[in-house]
mmCIF file of the N, C-alpha and C atoms, coordinates in Angstrom:
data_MODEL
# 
_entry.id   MODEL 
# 
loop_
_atom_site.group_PDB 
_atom_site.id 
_atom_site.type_symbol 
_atom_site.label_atom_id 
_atom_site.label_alt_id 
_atom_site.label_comp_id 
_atom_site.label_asym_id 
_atom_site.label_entity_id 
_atom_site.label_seq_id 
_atom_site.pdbx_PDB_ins_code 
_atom_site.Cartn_x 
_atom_site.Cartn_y 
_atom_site.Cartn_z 
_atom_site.occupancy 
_atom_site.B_iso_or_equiv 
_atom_site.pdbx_formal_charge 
_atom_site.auth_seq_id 
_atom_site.auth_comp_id 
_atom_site.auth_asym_id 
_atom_site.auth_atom_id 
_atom_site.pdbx_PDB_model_num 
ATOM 1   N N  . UNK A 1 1  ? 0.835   -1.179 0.000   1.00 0.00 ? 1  UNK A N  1 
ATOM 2   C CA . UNK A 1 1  ? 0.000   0.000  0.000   1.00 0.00 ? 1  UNK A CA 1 
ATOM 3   C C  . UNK A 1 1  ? 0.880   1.242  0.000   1.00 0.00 ? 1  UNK A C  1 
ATOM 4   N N  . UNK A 1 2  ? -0.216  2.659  -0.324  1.00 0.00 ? 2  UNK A N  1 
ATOM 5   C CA . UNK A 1 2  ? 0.953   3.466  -0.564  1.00 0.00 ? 2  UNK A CA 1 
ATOM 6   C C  . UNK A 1 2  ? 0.437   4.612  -0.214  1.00 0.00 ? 2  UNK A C  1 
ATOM 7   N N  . UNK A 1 3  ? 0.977   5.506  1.053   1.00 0.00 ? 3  UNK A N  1 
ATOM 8   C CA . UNK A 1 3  ? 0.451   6.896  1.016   1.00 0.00 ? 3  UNK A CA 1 
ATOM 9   C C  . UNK A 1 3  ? 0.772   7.807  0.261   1.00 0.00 ? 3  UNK A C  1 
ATOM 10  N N  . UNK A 1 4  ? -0.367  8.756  0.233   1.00 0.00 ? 4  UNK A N  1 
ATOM 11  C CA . UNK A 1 4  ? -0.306  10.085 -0.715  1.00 0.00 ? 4  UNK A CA 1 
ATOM 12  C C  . UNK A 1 4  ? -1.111  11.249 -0.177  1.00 0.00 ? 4  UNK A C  1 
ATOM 13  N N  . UNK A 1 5  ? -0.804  12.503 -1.514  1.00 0.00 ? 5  UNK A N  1 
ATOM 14  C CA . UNK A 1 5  ? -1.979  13.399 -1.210  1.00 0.00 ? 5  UNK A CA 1 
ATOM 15  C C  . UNK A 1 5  ? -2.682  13.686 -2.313  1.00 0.00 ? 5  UNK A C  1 
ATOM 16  N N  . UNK A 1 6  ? -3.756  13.656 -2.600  1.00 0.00 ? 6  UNK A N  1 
ATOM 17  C CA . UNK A 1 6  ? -4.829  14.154 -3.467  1.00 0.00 ? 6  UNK A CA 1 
ATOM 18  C C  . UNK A 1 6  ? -4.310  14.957 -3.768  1.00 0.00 ? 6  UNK A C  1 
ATOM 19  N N  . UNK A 1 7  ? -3.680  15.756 -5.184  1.00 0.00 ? 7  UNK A N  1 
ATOM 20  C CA . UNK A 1 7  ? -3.201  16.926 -5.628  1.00 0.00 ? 7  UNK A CA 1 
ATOM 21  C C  . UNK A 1 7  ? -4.482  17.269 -7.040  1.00 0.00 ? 7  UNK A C  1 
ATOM 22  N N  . UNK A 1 8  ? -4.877  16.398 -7.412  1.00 0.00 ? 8  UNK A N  1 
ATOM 23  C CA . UNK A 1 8  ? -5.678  17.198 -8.409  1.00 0.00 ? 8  UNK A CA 1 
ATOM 24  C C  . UNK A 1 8  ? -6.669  16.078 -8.999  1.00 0.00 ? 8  UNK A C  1 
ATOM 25  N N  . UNK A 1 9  ? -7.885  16.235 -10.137 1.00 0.00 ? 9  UNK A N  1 
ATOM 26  C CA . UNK A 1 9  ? -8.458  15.685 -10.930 1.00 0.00 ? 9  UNK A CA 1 
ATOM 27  C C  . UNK A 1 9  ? -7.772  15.477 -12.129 1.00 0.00 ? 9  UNK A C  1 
ATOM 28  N N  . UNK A 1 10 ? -8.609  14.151 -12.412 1.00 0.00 ? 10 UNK A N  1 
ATOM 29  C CA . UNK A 1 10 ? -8.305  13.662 -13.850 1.00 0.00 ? 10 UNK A CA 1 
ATOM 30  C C  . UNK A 1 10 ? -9.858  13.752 -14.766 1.00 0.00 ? 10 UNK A C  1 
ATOM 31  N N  . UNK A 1 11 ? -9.690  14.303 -15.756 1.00 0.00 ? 11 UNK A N  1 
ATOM 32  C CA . UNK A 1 11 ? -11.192 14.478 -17.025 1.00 0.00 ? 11 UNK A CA 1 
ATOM 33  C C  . UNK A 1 11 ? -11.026 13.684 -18.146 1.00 0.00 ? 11 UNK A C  1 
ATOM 34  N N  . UNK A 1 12 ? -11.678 13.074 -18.506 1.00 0.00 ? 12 UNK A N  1 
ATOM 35  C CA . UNK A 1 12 ? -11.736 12.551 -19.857 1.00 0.00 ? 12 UNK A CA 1 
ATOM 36  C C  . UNK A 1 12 ? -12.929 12.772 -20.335 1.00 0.00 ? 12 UNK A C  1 
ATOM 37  N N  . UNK A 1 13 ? -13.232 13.126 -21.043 1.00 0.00 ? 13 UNK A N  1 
ATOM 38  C CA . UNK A 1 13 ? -14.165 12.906 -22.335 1.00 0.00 ? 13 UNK A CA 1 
ATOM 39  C C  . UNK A 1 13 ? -14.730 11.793 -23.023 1.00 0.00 ? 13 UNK A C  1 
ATOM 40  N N  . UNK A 1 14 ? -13.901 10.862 -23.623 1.00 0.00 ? 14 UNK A N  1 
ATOM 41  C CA . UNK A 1 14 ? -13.572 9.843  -23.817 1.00 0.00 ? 14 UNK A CA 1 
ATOM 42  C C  . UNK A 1 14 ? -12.387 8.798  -23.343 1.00 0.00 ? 14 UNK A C  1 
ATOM 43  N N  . UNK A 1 15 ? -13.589 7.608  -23.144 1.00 0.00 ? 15 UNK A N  1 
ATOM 44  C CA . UNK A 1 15 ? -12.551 6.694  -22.766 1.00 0.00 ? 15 UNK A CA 1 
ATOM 45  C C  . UNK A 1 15 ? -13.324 5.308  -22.701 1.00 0.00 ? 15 UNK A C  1 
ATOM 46  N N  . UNK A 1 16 ? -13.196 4.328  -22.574 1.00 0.00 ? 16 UNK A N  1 
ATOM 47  C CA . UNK A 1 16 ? -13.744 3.252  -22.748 1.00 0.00 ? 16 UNK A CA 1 
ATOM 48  C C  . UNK A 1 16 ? -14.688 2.721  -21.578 1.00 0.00 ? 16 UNK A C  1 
ATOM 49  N N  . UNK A 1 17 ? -15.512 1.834  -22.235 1.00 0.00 ? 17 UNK A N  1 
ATOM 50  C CA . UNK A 1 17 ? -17.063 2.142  -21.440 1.00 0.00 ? 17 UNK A CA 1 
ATOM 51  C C  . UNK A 1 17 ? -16.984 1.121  -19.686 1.00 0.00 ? 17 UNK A C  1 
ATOM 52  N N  . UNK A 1 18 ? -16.314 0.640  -19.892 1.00 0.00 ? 18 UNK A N  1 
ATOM 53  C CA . UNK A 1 18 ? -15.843 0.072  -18.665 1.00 0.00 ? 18 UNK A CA 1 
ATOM 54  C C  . UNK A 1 18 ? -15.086 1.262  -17.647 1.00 0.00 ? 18 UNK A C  1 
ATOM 55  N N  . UNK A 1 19 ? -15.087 2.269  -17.732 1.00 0.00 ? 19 UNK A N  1 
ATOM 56  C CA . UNK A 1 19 ? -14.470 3.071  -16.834 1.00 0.00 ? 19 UNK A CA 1 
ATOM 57  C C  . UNK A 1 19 ? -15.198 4.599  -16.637 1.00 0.00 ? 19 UNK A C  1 
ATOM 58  N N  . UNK A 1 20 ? -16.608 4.510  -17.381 1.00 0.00 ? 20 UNK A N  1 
ATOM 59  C CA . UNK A 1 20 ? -17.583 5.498  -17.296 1.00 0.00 ? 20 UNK A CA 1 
ATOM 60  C C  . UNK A 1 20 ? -17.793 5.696  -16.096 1.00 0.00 ? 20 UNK A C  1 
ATOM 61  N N  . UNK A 1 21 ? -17.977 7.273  -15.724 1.00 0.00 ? 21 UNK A N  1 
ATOM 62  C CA . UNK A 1 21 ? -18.483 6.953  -13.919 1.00 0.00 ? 21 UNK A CA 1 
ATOM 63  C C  . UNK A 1 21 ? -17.545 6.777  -12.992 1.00 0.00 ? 21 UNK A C  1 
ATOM 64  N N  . UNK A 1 22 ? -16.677 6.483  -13.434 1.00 0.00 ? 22 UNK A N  1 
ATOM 65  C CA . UNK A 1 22 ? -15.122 6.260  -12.281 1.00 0.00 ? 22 UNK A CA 1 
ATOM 66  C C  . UNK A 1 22 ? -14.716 7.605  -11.925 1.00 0.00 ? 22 UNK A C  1 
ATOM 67  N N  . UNK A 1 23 ? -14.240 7.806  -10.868 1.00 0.00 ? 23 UNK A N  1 
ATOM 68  C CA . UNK A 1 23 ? -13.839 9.202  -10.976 1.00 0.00 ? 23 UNK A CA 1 
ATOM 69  C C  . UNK A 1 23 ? -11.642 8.938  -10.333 1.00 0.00 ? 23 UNK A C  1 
ATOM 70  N N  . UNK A 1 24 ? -11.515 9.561  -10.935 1.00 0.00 ? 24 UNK A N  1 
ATOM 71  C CA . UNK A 1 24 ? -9.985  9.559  -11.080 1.00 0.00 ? 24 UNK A CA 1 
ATOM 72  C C  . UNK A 1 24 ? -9.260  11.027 -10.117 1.00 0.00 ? 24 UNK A C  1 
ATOM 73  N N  . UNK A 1 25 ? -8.208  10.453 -9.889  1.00 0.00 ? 25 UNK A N  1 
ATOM 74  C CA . UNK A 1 25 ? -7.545  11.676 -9.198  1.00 0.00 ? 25 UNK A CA 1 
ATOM 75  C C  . UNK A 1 25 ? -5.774  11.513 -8.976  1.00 0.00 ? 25 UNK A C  1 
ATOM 76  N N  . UNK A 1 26 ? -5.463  12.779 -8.992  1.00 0.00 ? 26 UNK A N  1 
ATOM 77  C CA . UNK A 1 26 ? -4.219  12.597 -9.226  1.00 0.00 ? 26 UNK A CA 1 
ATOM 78  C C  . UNK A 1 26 ? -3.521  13.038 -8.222  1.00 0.00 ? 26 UNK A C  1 
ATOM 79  N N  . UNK A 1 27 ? -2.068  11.917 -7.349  1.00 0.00 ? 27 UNK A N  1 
ATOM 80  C CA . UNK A 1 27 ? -2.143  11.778 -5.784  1.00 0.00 ? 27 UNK A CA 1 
ATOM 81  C C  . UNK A 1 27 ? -0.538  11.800 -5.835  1.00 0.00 ? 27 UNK A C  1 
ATOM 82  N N  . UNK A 1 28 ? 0.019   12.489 -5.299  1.00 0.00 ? 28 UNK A N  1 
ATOM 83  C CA . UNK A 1 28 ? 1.391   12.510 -4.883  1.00 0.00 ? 28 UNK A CA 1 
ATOM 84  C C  . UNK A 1 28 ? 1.869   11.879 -4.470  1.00 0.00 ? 28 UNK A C  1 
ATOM 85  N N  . UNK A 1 29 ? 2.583   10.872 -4.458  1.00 0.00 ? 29 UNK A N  1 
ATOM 86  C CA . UNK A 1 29 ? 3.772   10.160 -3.480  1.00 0.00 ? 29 UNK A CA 1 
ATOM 87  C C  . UNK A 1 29 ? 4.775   10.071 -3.240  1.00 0.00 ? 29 UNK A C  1 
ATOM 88  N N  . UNK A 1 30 ? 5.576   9.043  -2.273  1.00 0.00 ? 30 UNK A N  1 
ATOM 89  C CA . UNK A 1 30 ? 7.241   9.340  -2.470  1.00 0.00 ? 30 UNK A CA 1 
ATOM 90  C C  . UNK A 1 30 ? 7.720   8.693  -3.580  1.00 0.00 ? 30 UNK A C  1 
ATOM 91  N N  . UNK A 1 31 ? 6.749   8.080  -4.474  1.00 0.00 ? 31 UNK A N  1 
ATOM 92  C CA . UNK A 1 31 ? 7.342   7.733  -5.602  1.00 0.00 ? 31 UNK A CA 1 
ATOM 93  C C  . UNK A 1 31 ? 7.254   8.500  -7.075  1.00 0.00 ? 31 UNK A C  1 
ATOM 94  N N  . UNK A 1 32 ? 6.130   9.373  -6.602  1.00 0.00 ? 32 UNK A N  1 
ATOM 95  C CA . UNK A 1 32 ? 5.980   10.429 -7.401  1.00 0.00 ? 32 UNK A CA 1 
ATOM 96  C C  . UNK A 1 32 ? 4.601   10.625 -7.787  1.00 0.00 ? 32 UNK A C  1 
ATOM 97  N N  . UNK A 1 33 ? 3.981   11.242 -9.039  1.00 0.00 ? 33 UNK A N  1 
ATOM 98  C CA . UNK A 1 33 ? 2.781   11.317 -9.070  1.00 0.00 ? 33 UNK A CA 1 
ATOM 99  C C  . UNK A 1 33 ? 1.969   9.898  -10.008 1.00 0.00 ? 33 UNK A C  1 
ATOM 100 N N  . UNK A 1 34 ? 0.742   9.718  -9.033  1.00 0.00 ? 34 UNK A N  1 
ATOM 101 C CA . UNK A 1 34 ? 0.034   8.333  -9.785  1.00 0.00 ? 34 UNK A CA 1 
ATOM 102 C C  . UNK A 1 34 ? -1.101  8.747  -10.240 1.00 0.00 ? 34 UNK A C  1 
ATOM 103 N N  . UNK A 1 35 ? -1.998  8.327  -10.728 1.00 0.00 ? 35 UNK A N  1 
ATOM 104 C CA . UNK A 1 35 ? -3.773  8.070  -10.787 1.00 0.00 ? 35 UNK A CA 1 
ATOM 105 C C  . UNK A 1 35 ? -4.392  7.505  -10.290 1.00 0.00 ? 35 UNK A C  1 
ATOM 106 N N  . UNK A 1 36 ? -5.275  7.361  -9.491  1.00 0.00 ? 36 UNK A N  1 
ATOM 107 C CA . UNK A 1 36 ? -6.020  6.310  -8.431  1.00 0.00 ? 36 UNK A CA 1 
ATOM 108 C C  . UNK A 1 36 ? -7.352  6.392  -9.201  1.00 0.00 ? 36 UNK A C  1 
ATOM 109 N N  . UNK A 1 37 ? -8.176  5.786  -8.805  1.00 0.00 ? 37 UNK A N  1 
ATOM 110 C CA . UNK A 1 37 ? -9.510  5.464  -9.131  1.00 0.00 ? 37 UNK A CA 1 
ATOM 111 C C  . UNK A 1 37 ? -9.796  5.354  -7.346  1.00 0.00 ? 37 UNK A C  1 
ATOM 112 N N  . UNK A 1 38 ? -10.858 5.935  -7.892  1.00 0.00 ? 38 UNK A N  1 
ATOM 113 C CA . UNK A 1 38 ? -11.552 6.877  -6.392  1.00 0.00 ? 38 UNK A CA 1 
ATOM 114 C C  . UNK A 1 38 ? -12.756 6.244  -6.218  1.00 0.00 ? 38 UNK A C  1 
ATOM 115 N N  . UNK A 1 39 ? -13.082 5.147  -5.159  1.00 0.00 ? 39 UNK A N  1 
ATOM 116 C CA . UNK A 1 39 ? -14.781 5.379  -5.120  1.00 0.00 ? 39 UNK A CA 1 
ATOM 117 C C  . UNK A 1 39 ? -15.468 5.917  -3.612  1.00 0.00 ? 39 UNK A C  1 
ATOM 118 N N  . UNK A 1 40 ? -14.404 6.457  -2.598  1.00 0.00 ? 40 UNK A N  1 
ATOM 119 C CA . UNK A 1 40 ? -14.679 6.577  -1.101  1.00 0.00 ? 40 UNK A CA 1 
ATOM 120 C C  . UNK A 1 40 ? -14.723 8.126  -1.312  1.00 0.00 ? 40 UNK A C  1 
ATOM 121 N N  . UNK A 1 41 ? -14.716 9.108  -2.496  1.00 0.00 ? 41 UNK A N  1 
ATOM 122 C CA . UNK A 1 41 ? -15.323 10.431 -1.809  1.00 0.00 ? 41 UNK A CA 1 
ATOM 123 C C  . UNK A 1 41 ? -13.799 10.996 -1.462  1.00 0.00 ? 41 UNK A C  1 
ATOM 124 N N  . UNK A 1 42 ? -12.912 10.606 -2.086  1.00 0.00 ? 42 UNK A N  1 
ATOM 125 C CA . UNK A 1 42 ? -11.735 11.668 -2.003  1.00 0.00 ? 42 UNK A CA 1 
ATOM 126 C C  . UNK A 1 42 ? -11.457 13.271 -2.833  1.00 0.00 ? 42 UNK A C  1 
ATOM 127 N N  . UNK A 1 43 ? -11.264 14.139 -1.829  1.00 0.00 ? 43 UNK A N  1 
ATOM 128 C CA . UNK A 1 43 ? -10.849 14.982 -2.718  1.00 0.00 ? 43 UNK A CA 1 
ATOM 129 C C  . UNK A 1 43 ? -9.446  16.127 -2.067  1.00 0.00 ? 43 UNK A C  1 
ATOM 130 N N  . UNK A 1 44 ? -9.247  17.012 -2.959  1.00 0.00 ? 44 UNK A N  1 
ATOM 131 C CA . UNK A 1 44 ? -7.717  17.758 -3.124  1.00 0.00 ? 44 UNK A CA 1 
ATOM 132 C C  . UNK A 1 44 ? -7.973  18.044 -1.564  1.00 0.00 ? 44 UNK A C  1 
ATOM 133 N N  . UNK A 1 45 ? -6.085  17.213 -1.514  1.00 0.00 ? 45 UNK A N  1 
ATOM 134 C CA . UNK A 1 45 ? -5.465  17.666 -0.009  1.00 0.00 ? 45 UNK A CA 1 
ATOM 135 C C  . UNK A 1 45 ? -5.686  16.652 0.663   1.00 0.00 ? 45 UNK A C  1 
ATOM 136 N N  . UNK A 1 46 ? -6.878  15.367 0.628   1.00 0.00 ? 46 UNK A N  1 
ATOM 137 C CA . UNK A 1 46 ? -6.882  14.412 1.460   1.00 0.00 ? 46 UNK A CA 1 
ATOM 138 C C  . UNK A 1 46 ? -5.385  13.593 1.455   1.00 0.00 ? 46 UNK A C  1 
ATOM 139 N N  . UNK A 1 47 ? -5.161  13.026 2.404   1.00 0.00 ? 47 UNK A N  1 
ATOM 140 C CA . UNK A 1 47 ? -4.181  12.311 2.888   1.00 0.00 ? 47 UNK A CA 1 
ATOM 141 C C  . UNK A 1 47 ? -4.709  11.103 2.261   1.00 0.00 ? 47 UNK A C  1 
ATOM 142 N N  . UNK A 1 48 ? -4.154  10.018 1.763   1.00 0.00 ? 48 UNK A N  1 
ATOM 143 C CA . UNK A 1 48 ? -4.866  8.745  1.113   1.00 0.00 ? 48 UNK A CA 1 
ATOM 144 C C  . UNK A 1 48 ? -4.061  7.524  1.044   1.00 0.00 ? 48 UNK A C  1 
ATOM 145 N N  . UNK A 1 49 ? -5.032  6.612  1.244   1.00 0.00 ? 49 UNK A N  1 
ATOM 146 C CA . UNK A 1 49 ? -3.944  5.296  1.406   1.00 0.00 ? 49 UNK A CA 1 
ATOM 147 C C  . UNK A 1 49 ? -4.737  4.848  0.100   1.00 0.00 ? 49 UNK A C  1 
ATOM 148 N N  . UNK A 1 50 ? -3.656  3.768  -0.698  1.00 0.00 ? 50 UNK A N  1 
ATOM 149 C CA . UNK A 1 50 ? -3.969  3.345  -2.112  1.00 0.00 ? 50 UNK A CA 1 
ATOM 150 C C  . UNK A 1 50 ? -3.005  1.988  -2.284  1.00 0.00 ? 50 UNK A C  1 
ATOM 151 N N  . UNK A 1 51 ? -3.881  0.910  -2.877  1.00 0.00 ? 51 UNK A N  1 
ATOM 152 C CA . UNK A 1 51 ? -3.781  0.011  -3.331  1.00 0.00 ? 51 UNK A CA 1 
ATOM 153 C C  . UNK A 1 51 ? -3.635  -0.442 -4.475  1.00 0.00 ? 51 UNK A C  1 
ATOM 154 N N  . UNK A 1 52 ? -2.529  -0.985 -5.228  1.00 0.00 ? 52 UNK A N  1 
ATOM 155 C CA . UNK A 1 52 ? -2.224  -1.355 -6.298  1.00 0.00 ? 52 UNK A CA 1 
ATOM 156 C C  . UNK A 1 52 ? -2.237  -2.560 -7.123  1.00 0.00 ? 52 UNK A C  1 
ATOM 157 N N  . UNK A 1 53 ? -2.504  -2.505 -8.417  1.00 0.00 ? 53 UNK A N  1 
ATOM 158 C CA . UNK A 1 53 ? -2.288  -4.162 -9.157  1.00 0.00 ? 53 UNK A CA 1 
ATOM 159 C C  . UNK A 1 53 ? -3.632  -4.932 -9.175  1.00 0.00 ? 53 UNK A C  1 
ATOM 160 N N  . UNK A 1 54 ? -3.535  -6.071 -8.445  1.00 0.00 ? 54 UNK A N  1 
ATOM 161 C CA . UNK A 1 54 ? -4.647  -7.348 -8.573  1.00 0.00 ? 54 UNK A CA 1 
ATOM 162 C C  . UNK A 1 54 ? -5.292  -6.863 -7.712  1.00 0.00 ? 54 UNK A C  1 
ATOM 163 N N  . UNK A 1 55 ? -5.192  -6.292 -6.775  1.00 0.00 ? 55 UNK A N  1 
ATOM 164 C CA . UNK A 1 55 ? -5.989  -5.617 -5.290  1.00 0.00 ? 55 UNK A CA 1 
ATOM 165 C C  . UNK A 1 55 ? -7.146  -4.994 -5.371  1.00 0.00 ? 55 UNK A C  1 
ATOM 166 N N  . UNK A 1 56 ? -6.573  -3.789 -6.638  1.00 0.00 ? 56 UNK A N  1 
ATOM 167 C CA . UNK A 1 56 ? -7.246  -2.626 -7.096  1.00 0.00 ? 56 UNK A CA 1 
ATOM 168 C C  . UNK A 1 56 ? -8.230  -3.075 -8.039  1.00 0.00 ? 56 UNK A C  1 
ATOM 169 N N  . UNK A 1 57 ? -8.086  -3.718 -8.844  1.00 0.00 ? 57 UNK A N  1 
ATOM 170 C CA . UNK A 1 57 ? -9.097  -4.448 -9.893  1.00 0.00 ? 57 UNK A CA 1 
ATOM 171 C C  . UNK A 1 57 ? -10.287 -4.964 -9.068  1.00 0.00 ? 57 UNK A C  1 
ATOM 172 N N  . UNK A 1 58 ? -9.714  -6.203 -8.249  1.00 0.00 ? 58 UNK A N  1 
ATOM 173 C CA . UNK A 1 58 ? -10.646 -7.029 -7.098  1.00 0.00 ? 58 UNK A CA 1 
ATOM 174 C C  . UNK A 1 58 ? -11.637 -6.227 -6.508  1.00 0.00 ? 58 UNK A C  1 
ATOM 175 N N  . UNK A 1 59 ? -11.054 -4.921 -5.933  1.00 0.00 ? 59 UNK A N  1 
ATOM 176 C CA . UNK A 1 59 ? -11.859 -4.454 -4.886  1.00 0.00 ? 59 UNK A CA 1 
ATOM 177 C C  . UNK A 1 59 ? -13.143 -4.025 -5.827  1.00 0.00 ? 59 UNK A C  1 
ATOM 178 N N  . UNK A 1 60 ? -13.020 -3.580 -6.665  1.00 0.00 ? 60 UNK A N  1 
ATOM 179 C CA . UNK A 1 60 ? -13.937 -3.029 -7.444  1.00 0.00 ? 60 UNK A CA 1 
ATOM 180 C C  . UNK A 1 60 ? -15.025 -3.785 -8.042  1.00 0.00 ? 60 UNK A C  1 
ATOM 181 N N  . UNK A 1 61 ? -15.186 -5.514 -8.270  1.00 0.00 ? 61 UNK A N  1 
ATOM 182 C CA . UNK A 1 61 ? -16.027 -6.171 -8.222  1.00 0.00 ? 61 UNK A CA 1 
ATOM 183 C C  . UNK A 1 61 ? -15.908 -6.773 -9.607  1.00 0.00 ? 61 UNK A C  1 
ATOM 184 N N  . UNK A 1 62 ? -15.104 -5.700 -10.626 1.00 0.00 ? 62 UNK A N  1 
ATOM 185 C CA . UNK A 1 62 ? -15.430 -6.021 -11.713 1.00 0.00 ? 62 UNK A CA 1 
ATOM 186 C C  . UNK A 1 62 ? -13.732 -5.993 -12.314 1.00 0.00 ? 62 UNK A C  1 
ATOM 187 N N  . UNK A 1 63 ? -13.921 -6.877 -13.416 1.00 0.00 ? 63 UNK A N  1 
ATOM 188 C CA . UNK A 1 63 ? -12.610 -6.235 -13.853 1.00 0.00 ? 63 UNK A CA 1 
ATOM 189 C C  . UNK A 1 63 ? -12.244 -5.232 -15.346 1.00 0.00 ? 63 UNK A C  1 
ATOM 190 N N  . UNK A 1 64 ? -12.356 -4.391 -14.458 1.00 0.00 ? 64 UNK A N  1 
ATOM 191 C CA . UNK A 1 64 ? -11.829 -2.925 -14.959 1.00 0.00 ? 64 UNK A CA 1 
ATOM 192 C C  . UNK A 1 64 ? -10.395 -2.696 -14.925 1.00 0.00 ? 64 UNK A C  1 
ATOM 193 N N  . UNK A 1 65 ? -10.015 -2.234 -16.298 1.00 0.00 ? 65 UNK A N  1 
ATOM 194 C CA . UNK A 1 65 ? -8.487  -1.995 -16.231 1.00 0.00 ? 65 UNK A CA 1 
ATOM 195 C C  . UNK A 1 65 ? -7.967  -0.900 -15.275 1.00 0.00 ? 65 UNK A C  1 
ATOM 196 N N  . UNK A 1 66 ? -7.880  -1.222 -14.405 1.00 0.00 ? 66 UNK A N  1 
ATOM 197 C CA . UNK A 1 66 ? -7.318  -0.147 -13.324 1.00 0.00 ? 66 UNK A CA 1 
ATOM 198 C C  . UNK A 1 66 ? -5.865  -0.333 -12.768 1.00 0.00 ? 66 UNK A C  1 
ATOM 199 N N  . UNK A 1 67 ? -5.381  0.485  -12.015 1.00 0.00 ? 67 UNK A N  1 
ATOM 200 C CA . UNK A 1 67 ? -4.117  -0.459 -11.697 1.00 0.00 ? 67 UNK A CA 1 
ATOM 201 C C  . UNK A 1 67 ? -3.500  0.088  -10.160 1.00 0.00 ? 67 UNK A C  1 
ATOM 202 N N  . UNK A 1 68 ? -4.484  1.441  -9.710  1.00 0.00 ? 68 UNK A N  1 
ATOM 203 C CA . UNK A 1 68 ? -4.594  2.078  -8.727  1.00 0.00 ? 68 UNK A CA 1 
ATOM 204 C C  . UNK A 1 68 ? -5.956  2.344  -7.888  1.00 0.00 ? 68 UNK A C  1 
ATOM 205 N N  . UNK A 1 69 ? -6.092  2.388  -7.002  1.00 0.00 ? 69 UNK A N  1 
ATOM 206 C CA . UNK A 1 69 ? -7.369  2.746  -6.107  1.00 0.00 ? 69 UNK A CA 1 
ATOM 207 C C  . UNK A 1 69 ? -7.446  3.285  -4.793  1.00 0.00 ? 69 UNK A C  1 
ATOM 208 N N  . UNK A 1 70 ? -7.760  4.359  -4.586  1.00 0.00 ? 70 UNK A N  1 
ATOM 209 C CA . UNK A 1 70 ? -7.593  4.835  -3.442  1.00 0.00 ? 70 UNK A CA 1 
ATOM 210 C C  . UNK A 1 70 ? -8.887  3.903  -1.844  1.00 0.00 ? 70 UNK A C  1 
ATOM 211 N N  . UNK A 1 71 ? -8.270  3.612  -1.298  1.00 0.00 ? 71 UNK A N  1 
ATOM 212 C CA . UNK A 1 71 ? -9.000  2.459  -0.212  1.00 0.00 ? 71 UNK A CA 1 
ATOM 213 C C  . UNK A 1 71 ? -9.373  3.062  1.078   1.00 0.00 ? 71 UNK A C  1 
ATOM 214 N N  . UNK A 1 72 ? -8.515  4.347  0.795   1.00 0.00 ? 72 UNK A N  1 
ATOM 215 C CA . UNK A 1 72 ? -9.112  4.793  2.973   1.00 0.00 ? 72 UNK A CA 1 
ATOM 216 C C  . UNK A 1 72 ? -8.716  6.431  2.408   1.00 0.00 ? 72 UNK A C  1 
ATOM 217 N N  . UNK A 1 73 ? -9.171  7.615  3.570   1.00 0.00 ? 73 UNK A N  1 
ATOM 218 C CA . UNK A 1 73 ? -8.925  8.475  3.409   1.00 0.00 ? 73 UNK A CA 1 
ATOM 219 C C  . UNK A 1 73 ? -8.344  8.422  5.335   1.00 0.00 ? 73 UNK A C  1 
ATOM 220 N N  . UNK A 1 74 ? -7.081  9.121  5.003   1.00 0.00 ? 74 UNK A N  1 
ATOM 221 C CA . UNK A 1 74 ? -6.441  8.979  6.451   1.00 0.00 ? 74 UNK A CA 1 
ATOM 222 C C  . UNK A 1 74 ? -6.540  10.240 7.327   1.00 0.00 ? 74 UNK A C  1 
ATOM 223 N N  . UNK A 1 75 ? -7.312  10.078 8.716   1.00 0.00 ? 75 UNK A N  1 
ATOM 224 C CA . UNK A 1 75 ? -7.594  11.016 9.268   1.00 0.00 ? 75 UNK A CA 1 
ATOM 225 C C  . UNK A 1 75 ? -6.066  11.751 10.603  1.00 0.00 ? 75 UNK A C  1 
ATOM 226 N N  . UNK A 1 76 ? -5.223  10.397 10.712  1.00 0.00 ? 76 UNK A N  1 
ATOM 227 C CA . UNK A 1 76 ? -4.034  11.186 11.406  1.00 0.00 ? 76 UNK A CA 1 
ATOM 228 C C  . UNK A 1 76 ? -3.287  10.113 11.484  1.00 0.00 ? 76 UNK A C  1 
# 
């Protein structure tokens, strides 16, 4: 797992129909900047814990090409 901070949104317009409705965000870390797929209501400045790979797909029920997901919003 991997902490971060919510630094901004991601928009698309288009993109494939398996990922309609997702909402995306773009999260700082010590590894640098990622994309998460958001479904807990994160936004800019939250502190965030995020899960990667087979994890991130799973949690989501379906498999959607994802490869990030934000899983908790960290309160301290």
């Amino acid at each position: 797992m991997i902490i971060g901070t919510v630094i901004g949104n991601v928009w698309s317009t288009r993109k494939i129909e398996a990922l309609v409705g997702l909402k995306f965000l773009v999260v700082e870390t010590d590894r640098g900047e990622i994309v998460a797929c958001d479904n807990i209501g994160a936004g800019e400045g939250d502190k965030v814990l995020i899960t990667q790979g087979s994890s991130a797909r799973q949690e989501t029920g379906d498999s959607i090409p994802i490869d990030a997901l934000i899983i908790g919003i960290i309160d301290k």
